[in-house]
N, C-alpha and C positions, 0 to 999 in steps of 0.2 A: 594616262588619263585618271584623273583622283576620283574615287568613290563618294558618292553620296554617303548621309547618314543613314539612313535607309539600310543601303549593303551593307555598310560598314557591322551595323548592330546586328544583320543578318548573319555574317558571316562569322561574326563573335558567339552568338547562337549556335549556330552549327557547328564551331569549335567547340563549345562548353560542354553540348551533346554526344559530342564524338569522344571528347575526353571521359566524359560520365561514364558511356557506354563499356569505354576501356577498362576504367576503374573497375566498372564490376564484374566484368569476364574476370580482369585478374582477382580481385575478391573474391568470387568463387571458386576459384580453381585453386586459392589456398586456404580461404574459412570455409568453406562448403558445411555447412551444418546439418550433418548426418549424425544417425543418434548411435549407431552401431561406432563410426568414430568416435565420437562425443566418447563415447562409454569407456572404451579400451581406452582412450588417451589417458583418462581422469583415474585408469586402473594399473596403469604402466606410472604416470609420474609417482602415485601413493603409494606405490606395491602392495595395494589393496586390492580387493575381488570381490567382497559382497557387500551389496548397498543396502542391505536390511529390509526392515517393514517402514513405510509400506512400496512395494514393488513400485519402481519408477515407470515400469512400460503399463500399458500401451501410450503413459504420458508423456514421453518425452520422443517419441517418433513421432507422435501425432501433432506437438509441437513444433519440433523442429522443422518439417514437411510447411505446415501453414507458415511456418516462418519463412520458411526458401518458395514458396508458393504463390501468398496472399499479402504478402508483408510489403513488398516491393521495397526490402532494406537495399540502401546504398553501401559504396565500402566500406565505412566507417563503421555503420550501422551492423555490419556481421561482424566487424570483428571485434566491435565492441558486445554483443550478443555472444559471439562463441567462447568469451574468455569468460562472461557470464554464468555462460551454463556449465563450462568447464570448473568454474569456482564451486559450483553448487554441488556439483557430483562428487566433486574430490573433498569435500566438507559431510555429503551423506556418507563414502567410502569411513572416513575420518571417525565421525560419531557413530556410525554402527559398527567399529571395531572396537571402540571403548564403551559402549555401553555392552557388549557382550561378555567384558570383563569381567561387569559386575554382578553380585549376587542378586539372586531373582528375591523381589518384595526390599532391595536397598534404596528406592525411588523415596524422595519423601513427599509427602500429600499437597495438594493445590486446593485451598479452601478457600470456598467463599469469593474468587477473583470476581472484580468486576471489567466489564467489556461496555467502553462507551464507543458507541456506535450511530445511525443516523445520516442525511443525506452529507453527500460530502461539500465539504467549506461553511459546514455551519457550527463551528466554533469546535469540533470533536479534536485535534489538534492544542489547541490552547488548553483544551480542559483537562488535556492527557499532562501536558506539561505540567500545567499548575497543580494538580492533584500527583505529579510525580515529587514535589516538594517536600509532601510529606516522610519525614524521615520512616516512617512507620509502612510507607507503601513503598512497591517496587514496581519498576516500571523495565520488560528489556532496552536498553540503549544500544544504537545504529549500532556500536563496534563490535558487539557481544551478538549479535544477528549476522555481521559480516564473519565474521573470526572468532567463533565459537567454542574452537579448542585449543587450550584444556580449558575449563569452567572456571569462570573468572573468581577470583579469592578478595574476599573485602576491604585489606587492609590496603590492595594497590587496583582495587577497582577502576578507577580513572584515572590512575595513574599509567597502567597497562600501555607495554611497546604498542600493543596492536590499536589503542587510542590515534596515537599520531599515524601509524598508517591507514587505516579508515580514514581520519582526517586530509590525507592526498589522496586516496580516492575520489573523494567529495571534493576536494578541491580543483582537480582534472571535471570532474563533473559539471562543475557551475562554468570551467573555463569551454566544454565543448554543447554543455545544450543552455546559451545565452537567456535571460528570462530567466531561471529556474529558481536564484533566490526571492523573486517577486514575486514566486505564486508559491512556494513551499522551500523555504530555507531551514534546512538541515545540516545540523553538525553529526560530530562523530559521538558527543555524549547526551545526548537529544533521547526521548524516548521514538522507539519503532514501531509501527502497524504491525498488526498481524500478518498482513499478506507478503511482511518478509520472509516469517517465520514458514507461510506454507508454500514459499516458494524453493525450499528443498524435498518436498514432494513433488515439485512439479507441477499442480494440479493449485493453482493460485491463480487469483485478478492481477496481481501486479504484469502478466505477460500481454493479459489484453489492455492493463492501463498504459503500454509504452509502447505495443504495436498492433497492427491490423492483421489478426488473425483468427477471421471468422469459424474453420474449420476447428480449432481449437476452443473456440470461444462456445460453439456450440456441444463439444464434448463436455468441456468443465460444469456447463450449466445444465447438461442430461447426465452427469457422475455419482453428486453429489459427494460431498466434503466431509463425511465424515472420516477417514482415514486423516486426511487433513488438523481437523482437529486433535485426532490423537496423536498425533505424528508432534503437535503444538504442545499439548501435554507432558510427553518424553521430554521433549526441546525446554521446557519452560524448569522442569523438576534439574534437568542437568545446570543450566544457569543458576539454580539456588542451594546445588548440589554441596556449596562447602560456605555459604552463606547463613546468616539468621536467618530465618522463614520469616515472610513478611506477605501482605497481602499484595497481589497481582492487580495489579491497572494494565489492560490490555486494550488498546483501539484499533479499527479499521470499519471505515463504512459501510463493506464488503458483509459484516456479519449478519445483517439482516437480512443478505438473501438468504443464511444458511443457519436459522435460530433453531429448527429442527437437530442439526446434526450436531450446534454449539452446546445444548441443553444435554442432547444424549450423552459429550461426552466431560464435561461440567454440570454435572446434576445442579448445586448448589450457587450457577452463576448470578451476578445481577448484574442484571442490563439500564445504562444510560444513554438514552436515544434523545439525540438533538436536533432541532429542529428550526429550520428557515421558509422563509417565502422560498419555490422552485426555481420562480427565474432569478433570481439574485443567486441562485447554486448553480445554474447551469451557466450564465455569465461567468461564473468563480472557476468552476469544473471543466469550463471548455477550453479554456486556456489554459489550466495545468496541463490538461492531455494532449493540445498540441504540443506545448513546449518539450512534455514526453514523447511524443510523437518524432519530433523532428530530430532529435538524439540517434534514432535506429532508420530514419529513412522522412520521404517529404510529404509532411500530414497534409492530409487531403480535409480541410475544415468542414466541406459539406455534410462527408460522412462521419466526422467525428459531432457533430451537431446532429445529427440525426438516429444517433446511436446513444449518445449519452441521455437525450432527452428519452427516448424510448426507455430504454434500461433503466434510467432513474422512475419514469412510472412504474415500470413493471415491480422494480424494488419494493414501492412503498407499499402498493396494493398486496404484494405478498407479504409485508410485516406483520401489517394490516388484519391479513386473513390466520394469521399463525396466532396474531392475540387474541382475534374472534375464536378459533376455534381452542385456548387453550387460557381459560378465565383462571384456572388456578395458579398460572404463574404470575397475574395482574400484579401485585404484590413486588415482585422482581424488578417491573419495570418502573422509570423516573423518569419523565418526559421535561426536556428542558426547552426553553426558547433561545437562536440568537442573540436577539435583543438581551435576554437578562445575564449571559453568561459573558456580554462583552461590557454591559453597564454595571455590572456591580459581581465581578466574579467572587469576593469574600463572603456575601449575601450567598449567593448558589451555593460553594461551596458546603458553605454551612446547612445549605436544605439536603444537600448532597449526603454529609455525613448524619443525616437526622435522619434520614432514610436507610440509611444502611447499621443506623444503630450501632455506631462505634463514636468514641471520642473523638474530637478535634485537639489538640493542643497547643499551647499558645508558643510552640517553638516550633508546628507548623503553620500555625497562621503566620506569623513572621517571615519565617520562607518566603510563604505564599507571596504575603506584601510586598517586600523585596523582590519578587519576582515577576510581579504584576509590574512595578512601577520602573523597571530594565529594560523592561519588554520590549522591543522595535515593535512598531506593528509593519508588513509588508510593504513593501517601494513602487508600486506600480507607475511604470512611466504613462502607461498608456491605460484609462480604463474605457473598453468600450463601447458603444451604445447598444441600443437591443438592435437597433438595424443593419448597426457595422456585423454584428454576431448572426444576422438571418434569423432570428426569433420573431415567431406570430404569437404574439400575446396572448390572443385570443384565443390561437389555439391548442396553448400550451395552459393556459387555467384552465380549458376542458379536460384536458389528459388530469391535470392535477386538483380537481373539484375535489374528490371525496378526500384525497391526503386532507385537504385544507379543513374541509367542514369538519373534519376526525378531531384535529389536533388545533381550532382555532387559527388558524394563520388567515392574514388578510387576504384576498385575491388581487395581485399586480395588475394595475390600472394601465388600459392599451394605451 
């Protein structure tokens, strides 16, 4: 007797579930992400034993636990994770054997770097690029954040074997989490966020941008990041360690929660903080994170809507509250808009380097131009409405009133 549709999809169902199920008993019982594993593995392959300053634990048990815990990773998603964090261990092992080689006070100076920063998807990305043109600025690139040692040398900077292999990593990438060049396309000589660099302490956003790990999420944001930052420092001096010294362009939107611990360990930073209407970021931002999301396991969109918008409030009010209570750094700061940094980026640029009281030159503006007018802007097949994404208008300009009235930005009409 033939089956209805009904059964038939029923029955397809409860195969798909029973295979899943399988999959991930057998994915844990061979990526099982234990940190005391993790550890030793990453200290057997390097023949290495000590991970330096600053001490990985309690970050990376407490991690790895919400990951096997709260994460709800499918197979793919550990074993893509566990070869993750195995890379990053055996990268810390790595660099804190060769910087212990070196003479104490052989570090050379980080001046002046600026950090543009700001909600994310409002043009911080683009500005990192274009302001990485300038031959006179330096910016880390994806490969030199992936594959760090030995400290990349000038003459074959981009040239570098480890170029082309970061380049198949990223390309394995865009091939397993679909979407990914439509909301953040990245190569291998691209400049990097910050929260690559402090995701070798362990104690970084990148783990809560790609998975659901509340228990961790709540450690990192009662830590505080200053070790982090210094850990960025060491990290940043070894990349210009056989290079000209040039000035640091450094992004992640991430920095504004943590301007306290950025300032203490950059006395002399200056901050570009950019700035969009909320709902046109969290429209932007809710879709990169699922698309990150669905790489390690199956995003759950209500709680990633519900998490991003909080978090993005809680963000700005604390930036907010760091400039209120901290007038002498006003000076530091250059508040830029969407709007002017996608209508006329030569125009900002240029207010960019009036502020920072350095030359412009016309072998960077060139660049620049050149590099404006290359530019793909992103592909989206699909852009969604406010009601496909569950957004209350109404009740997200109230979360976000005082950002707005702060910084001039219209409030998005329900």
């Amino acid at each position: 007797m033939k089956k209805d549709d009904a059964e038939t999809r029923q029955d397809e169902e409860s195969g798909q579930m029973i295979s899943k199920s399988f999959a991930n008993r057998v994915s844990r019982r061979l990526w099982y992400l234990d940190a005391n594993t993790l550890r030793e593995r990453a200290q057997k392959r390097t023949h290495l034993a000590d991970f330096g300053d600053p001490p990985i634990e309690p970050a990376l048990s407490i991690l790895t636990r919400s990951l096997e815990q709260e994460a709800g990773l499918h197979a793919l998603g550990r074993f893509l994770m566990r070869g993750h964090l195995l890379g990053i261990l055996e990268t810390r092992l790595r660099l804190a054997a060769l910087w212990r080689g070196q003479p104490e006070g052989s570090a050379t100076p980080i001046d002046r770097p600026v950090f543009i920063t700001g909600m994310p998807r409002s043009g911080s990305t683009f500005l990192h690029e274009l302001l990485s043109q300038d031959p006179d600025n330096r910016s880390p690139r994806v490969w030199e954040v992936m594959f760090p040692v030995p400290a990349p040398a000038p003459e074959t900077r981009d040239r570098d074997w480890r170029v082309r292999h970061a380049n198949m990593n990223l390309w394995w990438f865009r091939r397993l989490a679909p979407g990914a060049d439509e909301v953040y396309p990245v190569r291998a000589v691209t400049p990097h966020e910050c929260l690559g660099i402090h995701s070798f302490t362990l104690m970084s956003e990148e783990f809560i941008a790609t998975s659901r790990v509340p228990s961790y999420e709540k450690f990192l944001h009662t830590t505080g990041l200053r070790a982090a930052y210094a850990w960025q420092k060491r990290f940043l001096q070894h990349l210009q360690s056989r290079c000209p010294l040039k000035r640091w362009i450094l992004k992640s939107p991430d920095h504004l929660s943590s301007l306290e611990e950025l300032f203490s360990v950059f006395p002399d930073a200056m901050i570009i903080q950019t700035h969009r209407n909320p709902i046109d970021v969290l429209k932007s931002s809710m879709q990169l994170v699922e698309v990150l999301h669905g790489l390690f396991a199956r995003p759950d969109r209500e709680r990633i809507q519900e998490r991003e918008a909080r978090l993005l409030a809680q963000t700005m009010e604390r930036s907010i509250h760091f400039r209120d209570q901290h007038p002498e750094l006003a000076g530091r700061f250059l508040d830029l808009s969407y709007s002017d940094i996608v209508s006329d980026p030569l125009a900002t640029t240029r207010r960019i380097y009036q502020h920072l009281d350095s030359p412009l030159t016309e072998a960077a503006v060139e660049r620049m131009r050149q590099f404006i007018g290359t530019r793909s802007r992103y592909q989206r097949r699909h852009n969604p409405s406010l009601a496909d994404l569950g957004l209350d208008v109404r009740a997200e300009n109230r979360r976000f009133q005082n950002y707005c009235r702060r910084f001039g930005i219209p409030m998005q009409r329900a």
